[in-house]
N, C-alpha and C positions, 0 to 999 in steps of 0.2 A: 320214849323219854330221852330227853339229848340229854350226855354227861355235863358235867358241871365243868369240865374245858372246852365246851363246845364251841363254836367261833364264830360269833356273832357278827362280825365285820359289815357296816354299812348298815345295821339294821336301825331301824326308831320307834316300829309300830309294836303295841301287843295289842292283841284281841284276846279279852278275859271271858271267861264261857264256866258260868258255874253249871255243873254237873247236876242234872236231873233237879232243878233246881225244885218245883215243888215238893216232890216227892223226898229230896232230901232235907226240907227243910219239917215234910213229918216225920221223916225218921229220928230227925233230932227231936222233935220233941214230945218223941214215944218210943224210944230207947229200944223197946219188946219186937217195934219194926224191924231192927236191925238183922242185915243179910235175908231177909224175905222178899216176896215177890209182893211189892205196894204198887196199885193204880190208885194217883187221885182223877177222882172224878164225881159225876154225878153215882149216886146208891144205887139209883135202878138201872133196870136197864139198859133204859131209853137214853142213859148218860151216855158222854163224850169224854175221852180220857185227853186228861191235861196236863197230866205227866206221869212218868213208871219209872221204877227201881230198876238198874242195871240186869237185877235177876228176872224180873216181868219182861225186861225186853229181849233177853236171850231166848226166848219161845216166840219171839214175834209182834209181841205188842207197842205200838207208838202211839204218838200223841194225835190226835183229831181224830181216834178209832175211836168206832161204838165199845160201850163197857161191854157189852153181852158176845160181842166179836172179842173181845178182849179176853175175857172170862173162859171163850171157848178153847184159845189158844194155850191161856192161864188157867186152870182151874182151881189151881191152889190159890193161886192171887189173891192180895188182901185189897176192899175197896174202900179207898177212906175219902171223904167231901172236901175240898178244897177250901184256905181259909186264905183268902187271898188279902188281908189287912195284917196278916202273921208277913206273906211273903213281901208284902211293901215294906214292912218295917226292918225285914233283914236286907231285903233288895238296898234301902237307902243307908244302912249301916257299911255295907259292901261298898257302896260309892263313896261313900264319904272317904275309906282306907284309901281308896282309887286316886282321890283329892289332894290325900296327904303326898301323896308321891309327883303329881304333877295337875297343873291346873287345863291341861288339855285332854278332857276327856268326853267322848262321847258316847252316851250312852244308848245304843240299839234298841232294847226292851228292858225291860225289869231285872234280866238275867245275864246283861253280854254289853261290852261293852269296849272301844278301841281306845288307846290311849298312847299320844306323841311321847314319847319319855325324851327325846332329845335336850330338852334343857334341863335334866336331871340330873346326866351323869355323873357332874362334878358333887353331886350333894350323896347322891345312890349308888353311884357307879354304870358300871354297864347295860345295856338292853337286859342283856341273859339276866345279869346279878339280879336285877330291882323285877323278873317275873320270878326267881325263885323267891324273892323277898316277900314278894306281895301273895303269892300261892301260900307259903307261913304265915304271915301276916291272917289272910280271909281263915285259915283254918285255926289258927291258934284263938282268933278274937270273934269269930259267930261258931266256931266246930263244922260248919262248910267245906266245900270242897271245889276245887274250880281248876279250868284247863287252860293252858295260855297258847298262845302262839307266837313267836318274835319273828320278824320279817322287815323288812325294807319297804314294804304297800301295806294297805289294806285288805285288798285281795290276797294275798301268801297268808298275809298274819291271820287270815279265817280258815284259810284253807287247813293251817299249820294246826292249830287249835283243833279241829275238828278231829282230823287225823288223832291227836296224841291223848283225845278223852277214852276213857274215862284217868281219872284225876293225874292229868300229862302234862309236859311241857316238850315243845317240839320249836328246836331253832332255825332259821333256815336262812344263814348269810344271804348278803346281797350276790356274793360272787356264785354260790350254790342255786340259786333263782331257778336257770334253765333248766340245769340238770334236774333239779327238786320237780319243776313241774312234768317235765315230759315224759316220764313214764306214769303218769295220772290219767285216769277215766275222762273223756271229755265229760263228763257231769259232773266232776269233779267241779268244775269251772264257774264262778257266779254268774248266775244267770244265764245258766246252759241247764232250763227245765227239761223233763220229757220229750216233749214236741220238739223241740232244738236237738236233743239229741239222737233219738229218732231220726230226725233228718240227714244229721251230720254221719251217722253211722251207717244211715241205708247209702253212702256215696263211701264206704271205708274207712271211715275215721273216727276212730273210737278211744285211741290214744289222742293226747297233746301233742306228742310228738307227732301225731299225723298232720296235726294245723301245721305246723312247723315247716312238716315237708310240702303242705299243700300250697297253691298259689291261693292270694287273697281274694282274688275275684270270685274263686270257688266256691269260699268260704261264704263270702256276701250273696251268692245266688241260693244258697243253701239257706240261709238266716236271715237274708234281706240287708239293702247298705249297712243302714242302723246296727244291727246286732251285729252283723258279720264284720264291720269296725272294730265292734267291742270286744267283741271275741279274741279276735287276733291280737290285739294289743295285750288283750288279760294273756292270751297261751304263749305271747313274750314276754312276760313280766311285766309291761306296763300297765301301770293303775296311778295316773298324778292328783288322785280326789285328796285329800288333806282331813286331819279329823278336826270335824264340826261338835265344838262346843254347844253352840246354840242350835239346834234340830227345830223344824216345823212339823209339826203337825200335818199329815195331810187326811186326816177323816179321824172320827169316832163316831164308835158304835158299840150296839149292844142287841145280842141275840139268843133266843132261847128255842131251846129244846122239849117240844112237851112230854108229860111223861104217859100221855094218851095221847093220839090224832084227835086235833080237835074239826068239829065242823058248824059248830054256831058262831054267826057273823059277830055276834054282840060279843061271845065272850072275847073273839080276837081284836074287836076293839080297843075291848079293856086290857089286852095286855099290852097292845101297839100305844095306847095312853101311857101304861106303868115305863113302857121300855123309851119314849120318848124322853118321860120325867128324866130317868139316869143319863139320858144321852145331853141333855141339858144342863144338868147339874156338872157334868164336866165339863162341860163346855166353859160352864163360868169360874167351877174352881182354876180351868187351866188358859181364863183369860181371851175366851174364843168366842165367836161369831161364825155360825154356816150361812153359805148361799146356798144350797143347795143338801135336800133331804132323799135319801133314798131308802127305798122299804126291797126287804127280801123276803122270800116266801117261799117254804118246800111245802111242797104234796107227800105224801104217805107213800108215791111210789119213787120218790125222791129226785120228782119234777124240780125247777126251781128255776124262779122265774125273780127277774130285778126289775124295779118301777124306780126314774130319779124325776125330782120336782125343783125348779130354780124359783128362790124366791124376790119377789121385789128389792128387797133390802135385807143384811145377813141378820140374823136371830141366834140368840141363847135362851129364849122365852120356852117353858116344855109346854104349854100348850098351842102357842105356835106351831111349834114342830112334830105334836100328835097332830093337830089338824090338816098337815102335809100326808104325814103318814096314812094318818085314816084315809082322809082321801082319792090316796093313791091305788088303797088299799078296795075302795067301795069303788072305782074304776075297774078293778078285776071280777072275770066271770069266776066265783070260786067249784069248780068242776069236783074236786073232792074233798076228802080231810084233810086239814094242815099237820103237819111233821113240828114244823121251825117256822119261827116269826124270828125277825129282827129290822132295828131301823138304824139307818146310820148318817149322821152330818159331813155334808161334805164342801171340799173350795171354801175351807176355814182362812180367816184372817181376823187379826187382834177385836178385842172388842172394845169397842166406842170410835170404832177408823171411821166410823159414815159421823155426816155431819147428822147433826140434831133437828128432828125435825118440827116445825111447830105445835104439830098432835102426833101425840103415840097412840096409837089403839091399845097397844100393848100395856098401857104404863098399870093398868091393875092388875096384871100379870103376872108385870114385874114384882110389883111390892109381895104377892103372894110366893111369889120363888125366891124374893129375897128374906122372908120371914121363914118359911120351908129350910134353905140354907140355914141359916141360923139357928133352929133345930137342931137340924144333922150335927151342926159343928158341936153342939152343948150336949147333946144325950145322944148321938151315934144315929149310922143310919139306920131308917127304915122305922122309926117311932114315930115320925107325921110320914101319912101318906093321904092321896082322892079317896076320897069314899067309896069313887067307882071303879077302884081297882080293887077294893078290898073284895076279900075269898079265898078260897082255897088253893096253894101253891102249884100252880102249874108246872111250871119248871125243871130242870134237872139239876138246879146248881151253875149251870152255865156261867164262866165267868167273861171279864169283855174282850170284847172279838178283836182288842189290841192291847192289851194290858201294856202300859209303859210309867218308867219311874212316876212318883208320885211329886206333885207340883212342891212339898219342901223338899225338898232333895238340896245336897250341897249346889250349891251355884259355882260354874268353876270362873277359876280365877279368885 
């Protein structure tokens, strides 16, 4: 935690990172949680955990772990199902505080998010001041809790953040930069996965300071031009990206977990139908059209194989986009039981960008997915659904395979 004279000199970026955010958001609203070891996730087993209490992950457990792996680690652990319409509504409550302080703010997920404070400081004051302000601020006005990070880039201010959780704030002048990074883990480094590090480590370099010391050519034979550019630039401080108000989209989707291996063709029909429907329906609440549909599929021994399909012209229609999926889907030899289904739209751009064309095939489609929406919006979801989805829940609760702010969110500016 940096003091409150810490010295912020040259800095403009935070990166706001709320703390265990599912998981904290049921403890707030189950009090008896409090100091226990919570996973949410799916109930049974076959769940995926989607967030843990500080005390669950002191034993080991993180997020995209099975519950029953989790469980093993945890055994005291409490499991509780994810209500992810609770975390959109505090998600968007937290941005809007974000808003008040300045109008550039980009939002990463549902839970993180960077913000230029530079045309601030005469209303807020300093970098430091306006991240102690706004860490009060999130805790006083939802009882949340969140991590910041002050820096001069975007890359420091994640880094800084990360470091100073749980409920931190960590400053890291622009003059401090060097020093700040070079005794850091190369994976520390965004975008210095496993395989990257791996690499860079089987040749000695496993501190920052060793890129430092290293020639750049090194570094690029080890990562490739591409990466080994970026690399070096990130383990000297530089990052000139800027924060993006307006973010594109580049996929949704939506995938599940069964809570048996399934192996009849039909019933994964019908979930590849159900899961298109959702993948659709965002589509349109957030203004989108896909070119391209891609289906994912694990086996029971946790094979897992991707199928993508480009279409004519881009679609938000969901039976359009089941009949990609199935398709793709009746194209595979199925060798054994399914684990996980999911479908995802992809090479999204706005919708109605293509010119109009004389005949829609689609147009009663449409009106049926615009009468469906219109449901949802008046009695919630999941009160109209196909008929040929209807049955018994498959599922483990699985929520979507990108969860991000909800389409009212403040608008910045």
């Amino acid at each position: 935690m940096s003091p409150d004279d810490a010295d912020d000199t040259g800095t403009r970026i935070l990166h706001v990172d709320m703390d265990a955010f599912y998981a904290s958001v049921e403890v707030l609203d189950d009090p008896s949680l409090t100091g226990k070891a919570v996973i949410v996730g799916g109930m049974e087993g076959r769940g995926v955990v989607s967030s843990a209490t500080y005390e669950a992950r002191r034993f080991g457990v993180r997020s995209a772990m099975n519950v029953a792996q989790a469980l093993r680690l945890c055994p005291h652990a409490i499991v509780v199902p994810p209500h992810f319409e609770r975390y959109s509504a505090l998600s968007r409550q937290v941005m809007s505080i974000f808003h008040d302080v300045t109008p550039l703010v980009e939002p990463l997920s549902i839970d993180e998010a960077f913000l230029d404070v530079s045309g601030a400081r005469r209303l807020w004051g300093s970098p430091g001041e306006i991240a102690r302000m706004l860490r009060a601020r999130v805790r006083a006005e939802t009882g949340l809790v969140c991590s910041v990070g002050v820096a001069a880039t975007k890359h420091i201010a994640k880094i800084a953040s990360t470091l100073s959780k749980p409920d931190g704030l960590l400053i890291v002048s622009e003059p401090e930069t060097q020093v700040f990074l070079a005794g850091l883990p190369v994976r520390t480094l965004w975008g210095v996965g496993p395989k990257a590090a791996e690499a860079l480590e089987a040749r000695g370099i496993r501190l920052v300071a060793d890129i430092l010391a290293t020639p750049e050519r090194v570094i690029e034979r080890a990562l490739g031009p591409a990466g080994g550019a970026r690399i070096w630039q990130l383990a000297h401080g530089q990052d000139p990206r800027e924060v993006e108000t307006e973010r594109v989209e580049k996929s949704i989707g939506h995938e599940e977990t069964f809570l048996h291996d399934i192996a009849d063709p039909a019933v994964l029909r019908s979930e590849l139908r159900r899961l298109a429907d959702r993948v659709a329906a965002r589509l349109r609440s957030g203004g989108w059209e896909a070119r391209t549909i891609a289906l994912k599929l694990r086996y029971a021994d946790f094979t897992t194989l991707s199928r993508a399909s480009s279409l004519p012209e881009p679609t938000d229609v969901g039976q359009r986009i089941g009949d990609v999926a199935i398709g793709l889907f009746d194209a595979l030899e199925l060798t054994q039981p399914v684990r996980l289904i999911g479908v995802r739209a992809e090479k999204l751009r706005p919708g109605g960008a293509a010119i109009a064309a004389l005949w829609d095939d689609d147009e009663d489609w449409r009106r049926i997915d615009a009468a469906l929406d219109d449901a949802r919006t008046r009695f919630g979801g999941g009160v109209v659904t196909r008929a040929s989805v209807l049955g018994p829940r498959r599922d483990t609760g699985a929520l979507p395979t990108n969860p991000r702010l909800p389409p009212d969110a403040p608008p910045a500016g």
